[in-house]
N, C-alpha and C positions, 0 to 999 in steps of 0.2 A: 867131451864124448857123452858125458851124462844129458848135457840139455837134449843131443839127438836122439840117444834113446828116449827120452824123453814125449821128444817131438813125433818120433815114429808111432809109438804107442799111441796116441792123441790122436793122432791122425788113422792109424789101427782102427781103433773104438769108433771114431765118430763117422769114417767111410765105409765102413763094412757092405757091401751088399748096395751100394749107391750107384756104381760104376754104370754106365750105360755108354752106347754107342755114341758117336757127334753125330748129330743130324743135318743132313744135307738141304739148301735152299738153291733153287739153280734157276736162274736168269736168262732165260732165254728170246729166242724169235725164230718164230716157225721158218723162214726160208735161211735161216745160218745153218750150215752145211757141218760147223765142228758145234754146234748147239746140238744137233744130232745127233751127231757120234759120242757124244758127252753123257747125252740121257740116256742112250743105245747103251754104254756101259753101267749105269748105274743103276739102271730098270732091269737087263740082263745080267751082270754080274753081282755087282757090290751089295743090292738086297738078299741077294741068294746066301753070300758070304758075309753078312752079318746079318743075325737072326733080329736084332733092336732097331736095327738103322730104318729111317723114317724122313721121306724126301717128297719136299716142296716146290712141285712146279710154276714157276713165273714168267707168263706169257710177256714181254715187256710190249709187244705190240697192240695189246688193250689196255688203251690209255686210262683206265680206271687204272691198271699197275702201276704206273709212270712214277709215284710218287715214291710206291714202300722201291723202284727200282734207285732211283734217284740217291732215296735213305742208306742204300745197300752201297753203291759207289761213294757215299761220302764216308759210310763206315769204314771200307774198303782201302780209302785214300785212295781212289783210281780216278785219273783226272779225262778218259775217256769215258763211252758207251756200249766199249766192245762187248759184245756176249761170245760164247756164256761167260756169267758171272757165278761164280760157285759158291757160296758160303757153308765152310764145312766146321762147325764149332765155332769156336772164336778165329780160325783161321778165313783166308780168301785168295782163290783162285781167278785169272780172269784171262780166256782163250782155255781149248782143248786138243792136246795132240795125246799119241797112245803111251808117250813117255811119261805122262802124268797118273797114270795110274796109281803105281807106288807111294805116289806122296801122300796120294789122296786115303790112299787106305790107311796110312800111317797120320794124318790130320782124325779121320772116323775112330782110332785106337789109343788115341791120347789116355783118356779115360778109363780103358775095357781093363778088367785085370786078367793075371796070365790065362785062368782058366776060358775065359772068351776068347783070348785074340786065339788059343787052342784051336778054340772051335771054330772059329772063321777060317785057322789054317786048314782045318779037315776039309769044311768046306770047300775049298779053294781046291784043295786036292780031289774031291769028287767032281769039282766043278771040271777041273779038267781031263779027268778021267771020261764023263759022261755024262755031259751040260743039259743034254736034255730032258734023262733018266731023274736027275737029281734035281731039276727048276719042275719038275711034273713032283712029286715028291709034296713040298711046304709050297702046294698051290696058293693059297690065300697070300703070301708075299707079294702078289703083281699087286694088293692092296694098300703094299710100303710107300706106291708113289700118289701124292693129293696132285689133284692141280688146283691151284690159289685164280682167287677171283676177287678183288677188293669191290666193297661194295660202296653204294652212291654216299651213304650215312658214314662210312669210314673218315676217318681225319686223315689228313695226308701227312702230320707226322706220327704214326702210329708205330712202333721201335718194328725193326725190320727182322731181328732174331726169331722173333715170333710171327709172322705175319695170319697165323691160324693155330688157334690154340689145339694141337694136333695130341697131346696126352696130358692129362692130369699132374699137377707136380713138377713140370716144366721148369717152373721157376727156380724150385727148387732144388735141381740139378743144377742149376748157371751157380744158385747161388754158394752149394758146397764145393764145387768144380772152382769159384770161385777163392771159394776160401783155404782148397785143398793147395790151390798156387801161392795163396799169401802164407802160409803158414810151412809149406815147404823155402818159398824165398827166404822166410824170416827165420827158419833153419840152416841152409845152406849159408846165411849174412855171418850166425855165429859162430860155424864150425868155422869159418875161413877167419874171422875173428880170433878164435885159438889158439888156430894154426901158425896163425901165425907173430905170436907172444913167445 
């Protein structure tokens, strides 16, 4: 019990105030019909309802994309081409129906602490209350969504998590998000270790 308290405290100290939303990458082609309904939700709701979230559009049909698209199915392990392709965090989506919403918000929340995923719920509740009152509100949000353009100079293995350096520190979130998973595994390895003595 001692090493978990331990472990929590450590983990306490060193995440404080790091938390941010997962950032969505979305793989698309303009004439797919649930590629549409996909960004339809994520442009019209899931930016509204998280204030961080920050989403990368990928046209797969300008063949300058082909590559970081490619990179993204083999990260994926998806042994098609179907769009959309979702990358939300270290998670991945591929097709869109309306059942998938939940998931996806719960893949974006991995990270948030309680006091966000709060305010995402308020959100969500204004959102339904009076969607258009409250997306007129934090106007500058329709500027959550980029669209990605790889360029001629670009390498075509350039890692696919990042395909546009979209905020400062970037990395830096993989890499505590990172180490907040090894160091909770490496928590959870010894309580069960314990427990079972």
């Amino acid at each position: 019990m001692k090493k978990l308290s331990f472990l929590s405290a450590i983990m306490g100290l060193t995440f404080a105030g790091v938390a941010s939303a997962a950032d969505i990458t979305i793989y698309y082609s303009p004439s797919c019909p649930h590629c549409h309904h996909a960004r339809e939700f994520i442009s019209n709701t899931l930016i509204y309802e998280y204030p961080e979230l920050k989403v990368t559009a990928v046209n797969v049909m300008d063949q300058a994309n082909l590559p970081a698209f490619q990179d993204a199915l083999k990260k994926c392990e998806f042994d098609n081409g179907g769009v959309p392709v979702m990358v939300i965090g270290d998670k991945c989506e591929q097709g869109y129906a309306d059942f998938m919403q939940d998931t996806m918000r719960e893949y974006i929340e991995v990270d948030l602490s309680d006091e966000q995923k709060a305010v995402a719920a308020e959100n969500k509740a204004a959102m339904a209350a009076d969607a258009e009152k409250f997306k007129s509100e934090p106007a500058d949000r329709a500027n959550a969504v980029v669209e990605y353009t790889a360029t001629v100079a670009e390498p075509a293995a350039e890692p696919v998590a990042e395909p546009e350096k979209k905020n400062e520190g970037g990395s830096t979130v993989w890499f505590w998000g990172l180490l907040i998973v090894l160091v909770a595994t490496l928590g959870y390895v010894l309580v069960r270790k314990d427990n079972k003595k």
